[in-house]
C-alpha positions in Angstrom: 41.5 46.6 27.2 43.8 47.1 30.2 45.7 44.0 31.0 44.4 44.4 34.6 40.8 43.6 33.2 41.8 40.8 31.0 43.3 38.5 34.0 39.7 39.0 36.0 38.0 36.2 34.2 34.7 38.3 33.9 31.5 35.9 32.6 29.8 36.5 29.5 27.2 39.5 30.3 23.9 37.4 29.6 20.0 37.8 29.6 19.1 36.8 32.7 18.3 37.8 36.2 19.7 35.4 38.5 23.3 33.4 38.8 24.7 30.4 38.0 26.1 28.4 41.1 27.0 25.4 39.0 31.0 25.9 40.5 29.5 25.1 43.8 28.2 21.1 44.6 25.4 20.0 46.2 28.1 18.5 48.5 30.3 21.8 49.5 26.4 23.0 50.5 26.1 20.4 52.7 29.8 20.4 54.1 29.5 24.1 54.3 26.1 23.7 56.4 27.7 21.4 58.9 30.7 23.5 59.5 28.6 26.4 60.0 26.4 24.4 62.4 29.6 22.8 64.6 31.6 26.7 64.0 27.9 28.7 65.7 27.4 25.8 68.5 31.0 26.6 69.8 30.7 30.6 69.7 27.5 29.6 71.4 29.8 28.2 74.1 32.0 30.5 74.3 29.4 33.4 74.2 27.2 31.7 77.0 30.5 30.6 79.4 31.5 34.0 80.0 27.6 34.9 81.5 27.9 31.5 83.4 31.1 31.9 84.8 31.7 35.5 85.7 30.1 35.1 89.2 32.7 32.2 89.9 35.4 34.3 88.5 34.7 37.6 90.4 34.9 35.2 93.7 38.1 33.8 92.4 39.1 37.4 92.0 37.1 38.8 95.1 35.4 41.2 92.6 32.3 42.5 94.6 28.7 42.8 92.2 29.0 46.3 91.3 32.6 45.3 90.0 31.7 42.2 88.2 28.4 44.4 86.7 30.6 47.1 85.7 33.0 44.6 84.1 30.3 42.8 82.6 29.3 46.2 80.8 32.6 47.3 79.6 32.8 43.7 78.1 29.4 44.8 76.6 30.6 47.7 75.1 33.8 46.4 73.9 32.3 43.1 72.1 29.8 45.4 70.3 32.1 47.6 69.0 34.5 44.7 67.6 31.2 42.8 66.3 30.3 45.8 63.8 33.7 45.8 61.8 32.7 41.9 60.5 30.2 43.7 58.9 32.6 45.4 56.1 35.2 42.6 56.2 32.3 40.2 54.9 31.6 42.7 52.2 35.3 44.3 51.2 37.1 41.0 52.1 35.3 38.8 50.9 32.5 35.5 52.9 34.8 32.9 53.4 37.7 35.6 54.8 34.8 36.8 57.2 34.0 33.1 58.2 37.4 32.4 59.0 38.4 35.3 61.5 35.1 34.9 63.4 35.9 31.6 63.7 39.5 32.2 64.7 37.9 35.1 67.3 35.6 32.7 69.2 38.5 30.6 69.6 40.9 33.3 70.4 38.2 35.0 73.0 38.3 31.3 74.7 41.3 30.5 75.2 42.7 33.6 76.3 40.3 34.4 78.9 41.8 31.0 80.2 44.7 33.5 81.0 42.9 36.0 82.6 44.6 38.3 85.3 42.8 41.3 85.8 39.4 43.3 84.9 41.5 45.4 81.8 42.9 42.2 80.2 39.3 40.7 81.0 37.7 43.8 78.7 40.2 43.3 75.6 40.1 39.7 75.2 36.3 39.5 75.5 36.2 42.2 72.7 37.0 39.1 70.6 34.2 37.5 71.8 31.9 40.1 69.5 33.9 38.3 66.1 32.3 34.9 67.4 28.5 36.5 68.2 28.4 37.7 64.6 29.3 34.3 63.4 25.5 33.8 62.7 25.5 36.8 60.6 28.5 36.2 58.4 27.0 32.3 58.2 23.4 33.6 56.6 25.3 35.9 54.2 27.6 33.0 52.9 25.0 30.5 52.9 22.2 32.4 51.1 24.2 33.0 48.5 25.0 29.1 48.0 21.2 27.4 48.9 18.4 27.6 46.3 15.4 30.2 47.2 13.0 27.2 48.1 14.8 26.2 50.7 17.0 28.9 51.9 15.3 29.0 54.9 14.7 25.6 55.9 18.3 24.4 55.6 19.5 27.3 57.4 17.4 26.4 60.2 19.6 23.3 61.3 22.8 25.9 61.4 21.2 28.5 63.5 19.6 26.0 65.9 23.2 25.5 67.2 22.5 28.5 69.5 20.2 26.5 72.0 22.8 23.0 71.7 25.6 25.5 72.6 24.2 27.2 75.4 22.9 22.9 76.7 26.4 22.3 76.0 28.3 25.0 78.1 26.0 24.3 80.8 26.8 20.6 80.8 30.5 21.4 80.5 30.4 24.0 83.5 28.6 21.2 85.8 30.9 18.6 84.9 34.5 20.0 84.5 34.3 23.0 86.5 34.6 21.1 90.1 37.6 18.9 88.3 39.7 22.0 85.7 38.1 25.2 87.2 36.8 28.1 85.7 40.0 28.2 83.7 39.8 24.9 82.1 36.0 25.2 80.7 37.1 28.0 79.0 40.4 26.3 77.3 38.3 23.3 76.2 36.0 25.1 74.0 39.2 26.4 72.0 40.2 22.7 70.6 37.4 22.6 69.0 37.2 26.4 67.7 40.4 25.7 66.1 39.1 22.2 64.4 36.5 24.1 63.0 38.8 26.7 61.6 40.8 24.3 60.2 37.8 22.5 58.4 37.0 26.0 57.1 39.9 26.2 54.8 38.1 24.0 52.6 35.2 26.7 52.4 34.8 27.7 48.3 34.2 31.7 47.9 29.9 32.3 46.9 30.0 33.2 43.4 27.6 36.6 43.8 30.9 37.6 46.0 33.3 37.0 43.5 30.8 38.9 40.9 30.8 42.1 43.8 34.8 41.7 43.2 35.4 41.8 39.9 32.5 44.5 39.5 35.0 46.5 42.0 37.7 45.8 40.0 36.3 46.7 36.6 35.6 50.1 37.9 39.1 50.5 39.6 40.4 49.8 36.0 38.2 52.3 34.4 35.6 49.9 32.9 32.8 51.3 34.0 30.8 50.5 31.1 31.0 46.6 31.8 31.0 47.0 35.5 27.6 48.1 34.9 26.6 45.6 32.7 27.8 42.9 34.8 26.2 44.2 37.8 22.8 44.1 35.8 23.7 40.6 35.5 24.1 39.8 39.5 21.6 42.2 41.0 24.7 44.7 42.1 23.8 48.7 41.5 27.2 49.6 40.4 26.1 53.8 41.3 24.9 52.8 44.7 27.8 50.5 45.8 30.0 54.0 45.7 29.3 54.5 49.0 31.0 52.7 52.5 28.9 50.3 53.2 27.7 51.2 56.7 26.4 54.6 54.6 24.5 52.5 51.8 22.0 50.6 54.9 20.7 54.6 55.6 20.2 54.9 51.7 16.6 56.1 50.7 16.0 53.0 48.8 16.7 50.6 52.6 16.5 53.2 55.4 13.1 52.6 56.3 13.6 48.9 56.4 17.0 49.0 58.3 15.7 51.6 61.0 12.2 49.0 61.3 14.6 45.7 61.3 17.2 46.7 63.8 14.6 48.6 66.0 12.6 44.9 65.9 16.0 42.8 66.4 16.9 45.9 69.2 13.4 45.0 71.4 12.7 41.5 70.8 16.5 41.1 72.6 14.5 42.8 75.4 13.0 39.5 75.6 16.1 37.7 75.2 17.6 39.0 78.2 14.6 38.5 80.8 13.1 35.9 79.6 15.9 33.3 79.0 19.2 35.0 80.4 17.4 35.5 83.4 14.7 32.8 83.2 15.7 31.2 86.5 15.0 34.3 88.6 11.7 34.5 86.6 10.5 31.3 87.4 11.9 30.8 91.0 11.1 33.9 92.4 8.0 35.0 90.0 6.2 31.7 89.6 7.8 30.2 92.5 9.3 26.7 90.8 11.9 25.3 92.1 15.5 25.4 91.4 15.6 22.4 90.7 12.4 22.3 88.4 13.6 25.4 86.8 16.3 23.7 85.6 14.6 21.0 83.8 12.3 23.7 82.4 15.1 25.1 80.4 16.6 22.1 79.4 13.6 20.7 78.1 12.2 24.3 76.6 15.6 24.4 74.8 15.6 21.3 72.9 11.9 22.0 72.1 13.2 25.7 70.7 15.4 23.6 68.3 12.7 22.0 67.3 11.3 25.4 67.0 14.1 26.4 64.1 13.2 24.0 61.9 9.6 24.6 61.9 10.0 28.3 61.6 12.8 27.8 58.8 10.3 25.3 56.8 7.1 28.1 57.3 9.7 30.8 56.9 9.8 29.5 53.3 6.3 29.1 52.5 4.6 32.5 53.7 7.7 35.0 54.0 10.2 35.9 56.5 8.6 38.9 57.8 5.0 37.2 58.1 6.6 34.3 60.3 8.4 36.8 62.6 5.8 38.8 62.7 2.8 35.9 63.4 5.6 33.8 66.1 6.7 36.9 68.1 3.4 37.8 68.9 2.2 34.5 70.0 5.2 34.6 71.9 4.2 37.5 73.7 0.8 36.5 74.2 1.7 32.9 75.6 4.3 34.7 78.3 1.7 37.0 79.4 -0.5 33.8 80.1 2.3 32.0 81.6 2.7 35.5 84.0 -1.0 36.1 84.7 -2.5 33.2 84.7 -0.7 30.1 84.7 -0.4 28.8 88.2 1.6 25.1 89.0 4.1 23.5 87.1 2.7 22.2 84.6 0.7 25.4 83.1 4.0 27.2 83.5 5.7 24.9 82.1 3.4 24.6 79.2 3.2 28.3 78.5 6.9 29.0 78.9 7.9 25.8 76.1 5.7 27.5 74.1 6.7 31.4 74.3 10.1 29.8 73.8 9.2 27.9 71.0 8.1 30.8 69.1 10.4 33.6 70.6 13.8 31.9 69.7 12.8 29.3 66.7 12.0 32.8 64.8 15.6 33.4 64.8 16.2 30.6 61.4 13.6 32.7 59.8 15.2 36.1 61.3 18.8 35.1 59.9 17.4 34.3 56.7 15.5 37.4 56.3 18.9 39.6 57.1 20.6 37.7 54.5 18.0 38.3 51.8 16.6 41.4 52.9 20.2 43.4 51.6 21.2 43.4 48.3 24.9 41.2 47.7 27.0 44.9 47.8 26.1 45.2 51.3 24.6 42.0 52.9 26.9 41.0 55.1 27.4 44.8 56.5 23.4 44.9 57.0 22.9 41.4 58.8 26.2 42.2 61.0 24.8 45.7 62.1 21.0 44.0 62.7 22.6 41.2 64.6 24.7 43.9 67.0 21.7 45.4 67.9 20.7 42.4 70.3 23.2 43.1 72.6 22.5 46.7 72.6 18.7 45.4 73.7 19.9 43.0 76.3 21.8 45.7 78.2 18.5 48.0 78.3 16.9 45.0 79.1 18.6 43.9 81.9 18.3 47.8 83.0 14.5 48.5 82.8 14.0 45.2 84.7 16.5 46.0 87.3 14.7 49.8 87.5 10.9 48.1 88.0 11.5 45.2 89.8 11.8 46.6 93.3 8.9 48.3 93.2 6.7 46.2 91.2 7.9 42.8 91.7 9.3 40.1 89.8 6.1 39.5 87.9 5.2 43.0 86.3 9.1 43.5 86.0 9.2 41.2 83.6 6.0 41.9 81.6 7.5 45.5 81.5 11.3 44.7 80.6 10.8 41.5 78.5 7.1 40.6 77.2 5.6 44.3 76.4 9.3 44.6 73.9 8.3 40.8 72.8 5.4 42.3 71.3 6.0 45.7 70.5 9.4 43.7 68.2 6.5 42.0 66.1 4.4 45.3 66.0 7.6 47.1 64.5 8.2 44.0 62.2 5.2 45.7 59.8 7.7 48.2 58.5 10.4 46.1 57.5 10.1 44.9 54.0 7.7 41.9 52.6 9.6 39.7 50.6 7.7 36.6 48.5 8.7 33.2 49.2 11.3 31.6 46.9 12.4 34.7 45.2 16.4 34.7 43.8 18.4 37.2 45.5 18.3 39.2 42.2 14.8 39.7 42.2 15.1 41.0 45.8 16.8 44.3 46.0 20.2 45.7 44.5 
């Protein structure tokens, strides 16, 4: 054997479908969860800032709307072209390689748009922004290859309800630093911490089914095909199908189907996204007429109730399927905004119905993560949640474009029935044709 293949360390080919995670402690789990949590909450931060502050920037600049707007775009377009190459670092480079740089982008994006001088050095440092926004993608593919199937979902549910603490947070830091540090300062404050987190990262253990997909490469780079094979039959890795780049393998005939059906879900339900949270104020000030003021207690308080929200859907997302819970939730979602639109009148009633579309429109997202991360086989699962994940974006630009095309002529109310609850809907319609996968199955038993 070539001395190449005797230095890999390869583990006895056994009879059994599922791997041994021994190497890895019930503790490094737990570490690993917090770190995730505290490393999402801060590209939260810095992913939320830029929306919040842009207006107070383009007046520090004297940018006029359509310049800000067409900035905002090309920031857009720049982050979701960045955000798609995590995708292959997770699966060529390894998880805890992909965890790091995403980490080190959210703080990079931060701190240099501290320095910011002009709309073109605007564009390029934002781009970074797209490594932090698929932090939540590389953090389901490392951590469901380290939690057990029962609860794969559940604990991952605490992680990806940092979204809603980090956008609380950056809205508490812009109200309380910005009149003392300026629009320059907020943004240099959430890199301290960026760079904590990186630091605590180093500590991060490789997922054994990675290190399997590497030696499995390097077996057949050293001509052993013969026990690359076996040992893929070991960790659920198709050693003829992993041939291929990894963005070709999600269009495969074996996935296509559920790729298209996933990110066409993801694509529409960030319809939703967009109009009914990003632009929740104008929805309920000028649609339901509430108050500024009131507004803003309804999002605080419908936020905290939508981490509330993760948990439950993680714990149900783990006893009837992923796709069942996205499927059930997003539809109630869609069904309690077009109450809250129609027929809910006063605060209270609006209030009410807008907690609970909310509640069920972003506490999916801990069974949504989950189901990326278990829905592609270990060869490509960090490419197929990083691609999913970049199609929100894509969604929030049409979005904020179909409600921007309907609301002038028929108002603030059907605008947003049009732009954000029909997709709401149609995203749990579309969820059918994504794959069913049983509760508490090993990532073996799943797909290869």
């Amino acid at each position: 054997m070539d001395s190449r293949v005797a230095e890999l360390n390869v583990p006895k080919v056994i009879e059994s479908s599922t791997v041994e995670t021994k190497s890895i402690s019930r503790g490094h789990v737990i570490y690993a969860s917090i770190v995730a949590f505290l490393a999402w909450v801060f590209s939260t931060y810095d992913f939320i800032l830029f929306g919040t502050l842009l207006p107070v920037m383009a007046q520090d600049f004297h940018w006029s709307t359509a310049e800000s707007t067409k900035i905002a775009t090309w920031v857009s377009l720049a982050t979701l072209i960045v955000s798609l190459t995590v995708g292959p670092i997770t699966d060529y480079f390894g998880r805890r390689n992909a965890l790091m740089i995403t980490t080190a982008g959210a703080a990079l994006s931060s701190g240099l748009t501290g320095f910011t001088m002009g709309p073109l050095y605007l564009i390029v440092v934002r781009a970074l922004s797209g490594l932090g926004f698929q932090e939540q993608a590389v953090n389901t593919t490392y951590l469901s290859e380290l939690v057990g199937a029962k609860k794969r979902g559940f604990l991952y549910s605490f992680v990806q309800g940092g979204w809603p603490i980090g956008v609380l947070f950056a809205s508490f830091m812009t109200a309380v630093l910005l009149p003392k540090i300026g629009w320059r300062g907020v943004f240099w404050v959430g890199t301290l911490p960026a760079v904590l987190i990186l630091i605590l990262r180093f500590k991060l253990k490789e997922t054994p089914r990675y290190e399997a997909l590497k030696q499995v490469r390097n077996l057949i780079r050293a001509g052993e095909i013969d026990q690359a094979k076996k040992l893929g039959k070991v960790y659920g890795i198709d050693t003829e199908k992993m041939s291929k780049f990894s963005f070709l393998q999600l269009f495969a005939p074996d996935i296509r189907r559920h790729t298209i059906f996933l990110g066409l879900a993801h694509l529409f339900n960030w319809f939703a996204i967009q109009v009914l949270t990003v632009l929740s104020t104008t929805v309920l000030t000028e649609g339901k007429g509430i108050s500024f003021d009131n507004s803003l207690f309804m999002l605080i308080f419908s936020n905290a109730l939508a981490y509330i929200g993760y948990i439950f859907h993680g714990y149900i997302g783990d006893r009837i399927g992923r796709r069942e819970t996205l499927i059930g939730s997003w539809i109630i979602a869609g069904l309690s905004y077009t109450f809250m639109l129609f027929v809910a009148q006063g605060y209270w009633s609006v209030l009410i119905s807008y907690s609970v579309g909310l509640f069920f429109l972003i506490g999916a997202y801990a069974a949504l993560f989950t189901y990326m991360g278990e829905s592609y086989p270990t060869r490509i699962r960090g490419t197929g949640a990083a691609f999913i994940n970049a199609m929100g974006p894509i969604g929030a630009i049409f979005g904020s474009l179909v409600f921007t095309l309907t609301v002038e002529n028929n108002g603030v109310i059907m605008a947003t029935f049009l732009s954000g609850v029909l997709p709401l809907l149609l995203s749990g319609i579309l969820m059918f044709g994504a794959r069913s996968i049983a509760p508490s199955k090993e990532l073996e038993n799943i797909s290869q």
